[in-house]
C-alpha positions, 0 to 999 in steps of 0.5 A: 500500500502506499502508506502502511496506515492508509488505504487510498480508495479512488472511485469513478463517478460519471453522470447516469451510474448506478448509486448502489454499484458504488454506494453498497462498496462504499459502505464497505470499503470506508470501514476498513481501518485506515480507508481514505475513500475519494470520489472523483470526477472532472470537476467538484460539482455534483453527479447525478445517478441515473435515479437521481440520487446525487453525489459529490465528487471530492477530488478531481482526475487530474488533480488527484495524487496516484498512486491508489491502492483501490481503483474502483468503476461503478456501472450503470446506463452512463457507462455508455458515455464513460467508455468513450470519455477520453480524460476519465479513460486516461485516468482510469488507465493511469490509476489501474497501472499504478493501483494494488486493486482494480476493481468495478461492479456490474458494467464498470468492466466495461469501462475497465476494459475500454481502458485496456486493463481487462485484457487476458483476465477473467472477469465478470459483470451483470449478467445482461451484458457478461458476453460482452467482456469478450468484445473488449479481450477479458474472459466473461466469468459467470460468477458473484465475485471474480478474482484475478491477481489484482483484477476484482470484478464484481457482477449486478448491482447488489454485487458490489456488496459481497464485492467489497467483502471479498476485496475487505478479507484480500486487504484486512483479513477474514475476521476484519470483513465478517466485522463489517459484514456484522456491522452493516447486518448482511444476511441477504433473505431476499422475498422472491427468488428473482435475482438471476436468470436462473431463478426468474420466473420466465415471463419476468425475464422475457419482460425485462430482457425486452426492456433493456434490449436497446441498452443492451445492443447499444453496450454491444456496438460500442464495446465491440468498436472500442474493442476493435479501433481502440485494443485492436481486437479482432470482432470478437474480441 
């Protein structure tokens, strides 16, 4: 790390992210001992989530000191805009080089991989869109938490929470992480078993693939023009 009492921790907004890929590892992460968690984006001013839960930044990527231990990139419907942000890209890119961790939740892989930083490594992401991982050279993963060296990816959403554990017990020890997970009362009882593709009832997965269908194949031509243009990849990555 790069002081023996701090954990620097440097998470990407952008407009349109999904507030709980960032806010569930967030609650998490700042409980380790010794958590400096930063909040980045290109100015100090406010970024909206796609529901319009607001967040302030508290540094910016050019003015922020690397290197990070944690590099972390949040999904969401934004994603799109973030993966062809050249200045957030160059940071991401910078950050993930220096970086003991890099890290994401849910489509925040993709963002990772248009940066270059997912090439060769398993990973995953929200089950919508895991195949396309491959677009941008990773391996697509269908699992909660996938660990790759220093490469933690962490799939939809609700995720990021057992995302941040697993990352927790990496940095702190076992013991540390079932401390917070205590704290914060982490015993997922969910009422419906609806949570995955497996498990969902067949008209509510036709329904929502249908209604995310447009983002999905908007996810798809551009990871695959990023994958092509910018990593040189062949068309499937």
């Amino acid at each position: 790390m790069s002081d023996a009492a701090e954990t620097r921790i440097a998470m990407v907004l952008f407009p349109n992210l999904t507030q709980l890929d960032l806010t569930g590892p967030y609650e998490v992460l700042s409980r380790l001992p010794g958590a400096k968690v930063d909040l980045l984006h290109h100015k100090l001013e406010p970024v909206a989530s796609d529901r319009g839960f607001v967040l302030t930044p508290t540094a910016t990527f050019a003015g922020y000191a690397l290197p990070a231990d944690i590099l972390f990139v949040p999904g969401g419907p934004g994603q799109l805009a973030a993966m062809e942000d050249a200045p957030l890209l160059d940071f991401v890119r910078r950050a993930g080089q220096a970086a003991r961790y890099v890290t994401s939740v849910c489509t925040g892989s993709l963002v990772l991989g248009a940066a270059g930083l997912l090439l060769g490594k398993r990973a995953t992401t929200h089950w919508a869109v895991l195949e396309q991982l491959a677009l941008l050279g990773a391996e697509p993963v269908k699992e909660r938490v996938v660990v790759d060296g220093n490469t933690v990816t962490g799939a939809g959403v609700s995720a990021g929470l057992d995302f941040a554990l697993a990352l927790a017990a990496e940095l702190a020890g076992r013991e540390a992480a079932e401390r917070i997970q205590l704290m914060i009362e982490y015993d997922p009882a969910p009422p419906f078993r609806a949570g995955a593709p497996e498990t969902a009832p067949a008209a509510v997965l036709a329904g929502l693939r249908q209604a995310m269908g447009e983002l999905v194949a908007k996810r798809a031509e551009v990871a695959a023009r990023i994958g092509r243009e910018t990593l040189g990849l062949g068309e499937r990555g």
